[in-house]
C-alpha positions, -999 to +999 in steps of 0.1 A: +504-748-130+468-735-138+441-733-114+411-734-133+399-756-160+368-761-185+358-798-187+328-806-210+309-836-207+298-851-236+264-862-229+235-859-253+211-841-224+199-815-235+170-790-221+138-797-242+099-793-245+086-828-262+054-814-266+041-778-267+008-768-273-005-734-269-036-712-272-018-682-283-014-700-315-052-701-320-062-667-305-069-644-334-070-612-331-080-586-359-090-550-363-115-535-387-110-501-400-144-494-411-160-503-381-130-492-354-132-524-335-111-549-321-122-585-327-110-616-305-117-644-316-105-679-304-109-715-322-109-737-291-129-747-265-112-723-242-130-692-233-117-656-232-128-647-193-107-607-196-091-589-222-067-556-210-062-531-236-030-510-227-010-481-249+029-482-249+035-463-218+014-491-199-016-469-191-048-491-193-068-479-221-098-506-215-104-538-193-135-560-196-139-587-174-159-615-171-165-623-206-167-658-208-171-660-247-150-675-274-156-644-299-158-608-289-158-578-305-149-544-286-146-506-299-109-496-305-096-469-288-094-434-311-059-417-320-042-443-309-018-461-333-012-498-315-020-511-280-008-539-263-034-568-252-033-590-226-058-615-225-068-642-195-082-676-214-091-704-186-057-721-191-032-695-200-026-656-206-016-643-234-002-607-250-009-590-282+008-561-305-020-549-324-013-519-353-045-504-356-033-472-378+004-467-393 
């Protein structure tokens, strides 16, 4: 006699997102080498309101507030091979991996 039993119901339910939509998508983010700068840039009507930089050990390299722009561009942060970004758009944050130097 066996106590336990797997019973699997055959139903077609299964967990789903009908419609996604995300500003991530659209947020661009690109660094210049010639100029050493960071540029964030988004192609919506949302507006960037922060952007955090941080370096792998999660000190905070950089935080500018209050932006409320689409399009910024801000100087990159010297000897430092990639940084993490975490920016704060009106409806949703989002995080980066930016390589500046390999």
């Amino acid at each position: 006699m066996d106590r336990f039993y797997i019973a699997f119901d055959n139903t077609q339910n299964t967990l789903s997102i009908d419609t996604f939509s995300s500003v991530e998508n659209t947020m661009k983010v690109s660094y210049y080498n010639s100029s050493n700068s960071l540029n964030f840039n988004t192609n919506t009507a949302e507006l960037i309101e922060e952007i955090h930089i941080y370096d792998y050990t999660g000190k905070q390299l950089l935080s500018i507030k209050n932006i409320n722009k689409r399009k910024i561009d801000v100087t990159a942060i010297s000897n430092i091979k990639s940084v993490i970004a975490h920016i704060i758009i009106e409806s949703e944050t989002i995080l980066k991996q930016i390589v500046l130097r390999s």
